[in-house]
C-alpha positions in Angstrom: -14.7 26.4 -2.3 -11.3 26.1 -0.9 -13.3 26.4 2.8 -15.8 23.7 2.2 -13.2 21.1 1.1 -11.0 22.1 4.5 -13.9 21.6 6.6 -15.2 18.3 5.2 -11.1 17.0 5.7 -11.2 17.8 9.0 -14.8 16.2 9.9 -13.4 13.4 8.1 -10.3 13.6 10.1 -12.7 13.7 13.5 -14.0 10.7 12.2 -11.2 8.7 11.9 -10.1 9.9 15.4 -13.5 8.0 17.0 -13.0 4.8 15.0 -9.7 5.0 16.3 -10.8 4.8 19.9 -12.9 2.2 18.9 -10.3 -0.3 18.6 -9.2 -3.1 21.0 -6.1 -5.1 21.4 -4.2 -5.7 18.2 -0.8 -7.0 16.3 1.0 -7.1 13.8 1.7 -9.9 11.3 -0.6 -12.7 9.9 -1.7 -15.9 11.6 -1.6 -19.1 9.5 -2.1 -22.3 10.1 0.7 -25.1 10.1 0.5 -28.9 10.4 4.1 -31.1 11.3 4.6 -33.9 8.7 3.2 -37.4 9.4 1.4 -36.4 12.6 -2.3 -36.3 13.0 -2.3 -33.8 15.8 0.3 -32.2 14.9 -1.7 -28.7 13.9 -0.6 -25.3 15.3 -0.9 -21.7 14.3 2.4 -19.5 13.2 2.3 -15.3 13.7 4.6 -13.6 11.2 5.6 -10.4 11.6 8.0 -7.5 11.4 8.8 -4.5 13.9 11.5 -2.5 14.1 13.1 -3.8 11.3 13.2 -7.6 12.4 11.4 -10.3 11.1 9.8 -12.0 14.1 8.1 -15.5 14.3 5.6 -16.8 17.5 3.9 -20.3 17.6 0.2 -20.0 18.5 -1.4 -22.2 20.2 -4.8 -23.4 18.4 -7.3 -22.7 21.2 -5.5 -19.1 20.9 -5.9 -18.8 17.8 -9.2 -16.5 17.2 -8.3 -14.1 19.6 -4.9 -13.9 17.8 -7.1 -13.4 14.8 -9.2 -10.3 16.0 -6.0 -9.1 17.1 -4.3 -9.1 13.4 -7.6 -7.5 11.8 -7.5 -4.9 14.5 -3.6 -4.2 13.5 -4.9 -3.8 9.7 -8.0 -1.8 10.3 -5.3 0.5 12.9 -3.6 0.8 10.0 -5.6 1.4 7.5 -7.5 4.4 9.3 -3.6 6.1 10.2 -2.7 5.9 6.6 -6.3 7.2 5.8 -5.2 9.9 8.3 -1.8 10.8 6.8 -3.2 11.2 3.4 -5.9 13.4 4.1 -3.8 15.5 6.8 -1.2 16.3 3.7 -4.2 16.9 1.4 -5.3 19.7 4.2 -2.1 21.5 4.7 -1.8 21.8 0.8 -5.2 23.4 0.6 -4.6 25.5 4.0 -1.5 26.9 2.2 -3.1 27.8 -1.5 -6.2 29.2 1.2 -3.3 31.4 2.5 -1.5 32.2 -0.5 -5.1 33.9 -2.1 -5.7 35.7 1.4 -2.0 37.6 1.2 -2.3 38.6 -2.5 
């Protein structure tokens, strides 16, 4: 039983790997959009976001704003498959080592 569960991880695991390479260009953060008081054209995008511990702000510029967009739900699908990833690489070495543990005794 142990066996089959292993093997369906790692073809799961494979998976992940290939949507992985599927992705593009990506960010961090999340795009809103902004408006300066009393002024009609006054509308711009803001990118929040933190790396390395700092929080970091860009302006965006509106006609750059889609591709900013596609960028941000590239970030979140990146990291959505890598945590995906994590969990079920932990979930593998736990059953590798009870798989082990019944082959020595």
């Amino acid at each position: 039983m142990n066996e089959e569960k292993l093997k369906n991880i790692e073809l799961q695991i494979e998976e992940i790997k290939r949507e992985l390479l599927t992705i593009g260009e990506m960010r961090p953060g999340s795009l809103t959009r902004q408006r300066r008081k009393g002024c009609a054209t006054g509308e711009y995008y803001q990118l929040s976001y933190t790396h390395r511990m700092k929080s970091k702000t860009e302006y965006v510029r509106k006609e750059f704003a889609p591709v900013v967009r596609e960028q941000v739900v590239s970030f979140r699908r990146f990291r959505k498959l890598t945590q995906l990833w994590v969990k079920l690489a932990i979930l593998h070495a736990q059953l590798k080592m009870q798989h082990d543990k019944l082959a020595l005794e």
